[in-house]
C-alpha positions as a Markdown table, in Angstrom:
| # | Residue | x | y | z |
|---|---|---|---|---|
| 1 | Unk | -38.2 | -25.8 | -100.9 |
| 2 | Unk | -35.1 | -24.2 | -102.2 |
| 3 | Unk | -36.8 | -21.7 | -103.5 |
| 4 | Unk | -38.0 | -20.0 | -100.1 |
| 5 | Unk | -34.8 | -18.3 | -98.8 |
| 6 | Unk | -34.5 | -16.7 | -102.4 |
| 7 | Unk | -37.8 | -15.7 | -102.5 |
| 8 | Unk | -38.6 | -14.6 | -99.3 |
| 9 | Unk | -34.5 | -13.2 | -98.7 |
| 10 | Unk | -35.4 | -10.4 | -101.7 |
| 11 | Unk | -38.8 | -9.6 | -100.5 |
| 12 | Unk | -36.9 | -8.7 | -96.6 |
| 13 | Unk | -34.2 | -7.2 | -98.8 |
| 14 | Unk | -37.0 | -5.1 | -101.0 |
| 15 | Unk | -39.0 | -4.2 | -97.2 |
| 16 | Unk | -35.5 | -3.0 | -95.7 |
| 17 | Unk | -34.1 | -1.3 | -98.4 |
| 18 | Unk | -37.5 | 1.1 | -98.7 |
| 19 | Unk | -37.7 | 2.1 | -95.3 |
| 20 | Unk | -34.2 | 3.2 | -95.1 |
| 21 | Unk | -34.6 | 5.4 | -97.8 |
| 22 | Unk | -37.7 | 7.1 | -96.3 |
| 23 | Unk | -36.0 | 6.9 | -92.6 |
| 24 | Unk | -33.0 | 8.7 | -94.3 |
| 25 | Unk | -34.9 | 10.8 | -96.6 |
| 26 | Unk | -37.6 | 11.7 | -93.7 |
| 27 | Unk | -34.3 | 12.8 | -91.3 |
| 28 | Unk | -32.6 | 14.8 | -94.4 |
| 29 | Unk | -36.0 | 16.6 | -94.6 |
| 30 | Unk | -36.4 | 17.0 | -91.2 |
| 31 | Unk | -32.5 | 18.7 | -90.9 |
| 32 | Unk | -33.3 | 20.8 | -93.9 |
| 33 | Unk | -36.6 | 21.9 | -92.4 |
| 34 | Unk | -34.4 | 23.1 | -88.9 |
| 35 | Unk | -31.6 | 25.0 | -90.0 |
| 36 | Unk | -29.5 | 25.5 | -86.4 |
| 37 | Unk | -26.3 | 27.0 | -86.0 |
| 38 | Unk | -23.4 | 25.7 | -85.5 |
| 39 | Unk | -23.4 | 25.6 | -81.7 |
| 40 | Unk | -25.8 | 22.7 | -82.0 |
| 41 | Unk | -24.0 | 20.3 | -84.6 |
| 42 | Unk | -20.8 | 20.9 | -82.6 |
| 43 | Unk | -23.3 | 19.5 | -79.2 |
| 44 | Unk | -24.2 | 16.6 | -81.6 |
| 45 | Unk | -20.8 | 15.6 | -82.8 |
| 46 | Unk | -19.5 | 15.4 | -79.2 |
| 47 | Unk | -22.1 | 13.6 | -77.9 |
| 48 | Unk | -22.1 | 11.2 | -81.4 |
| 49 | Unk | -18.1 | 11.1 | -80.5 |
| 50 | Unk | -19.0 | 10.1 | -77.1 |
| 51 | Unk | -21.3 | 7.7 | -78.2 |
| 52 | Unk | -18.7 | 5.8 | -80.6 |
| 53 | Unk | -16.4 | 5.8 | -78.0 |
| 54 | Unk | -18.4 | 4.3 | -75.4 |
| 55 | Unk | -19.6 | 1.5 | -77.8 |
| 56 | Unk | -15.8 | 0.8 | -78.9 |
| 57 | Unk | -14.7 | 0.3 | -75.5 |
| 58 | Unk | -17.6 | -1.9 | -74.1 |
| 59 | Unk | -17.1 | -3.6 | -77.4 |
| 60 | Unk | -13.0 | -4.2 | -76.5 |
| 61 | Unk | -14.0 | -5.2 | -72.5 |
| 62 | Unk | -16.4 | -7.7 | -74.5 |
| 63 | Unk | -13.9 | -9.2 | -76.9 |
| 64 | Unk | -11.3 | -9.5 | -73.7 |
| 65 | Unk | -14.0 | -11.4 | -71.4 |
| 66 | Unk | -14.4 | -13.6 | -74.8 |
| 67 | Unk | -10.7 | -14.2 | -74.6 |
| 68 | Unk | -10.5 | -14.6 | -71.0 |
| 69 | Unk | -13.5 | -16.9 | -70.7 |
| 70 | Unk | -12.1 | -19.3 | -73.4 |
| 71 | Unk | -8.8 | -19.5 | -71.8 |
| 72 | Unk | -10.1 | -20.7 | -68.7 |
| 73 | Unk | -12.5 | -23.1 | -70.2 |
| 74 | Unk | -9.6 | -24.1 | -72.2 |
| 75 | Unk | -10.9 | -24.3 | -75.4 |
């Protein structure tokens, strides 16, 4: 039985690994295909920007109702 998580840890491993590289090759392909100007990458940096930003700071409020909640639980 010790054998399972190795086996069966490289095969989901193996499965990921390929379809990033198509899902990354497949969106390189796809931005080579659609050269845009600049207008556009500067609309997708913001919003990507944005993005990041919103996701840090719902991360933070997270991490602080963590702290809060274990401080009143006391543990």
């Amino acid at each position: 039985m010790d054998w399972f998580p190795i086996v069966f840890g490289s095969i989901k491993a193996l499965v990921l690994g390929t379809g990033m590289f198509f899902a990354i090759k497949w969106h390189y392909d796809q931005g080579q295909k659609d050269k845009d100007t600049k207008m556009e990458m500067r609309a997708v940096l913001r919003a990507s920007g944005k993005a990041a930003a919103v996701f840090v700071l719902t991360l933070l409020g997270l991490g602080l109702f963590t702290f809060y909640l274990i401080r009143v639980l006391g543990m």
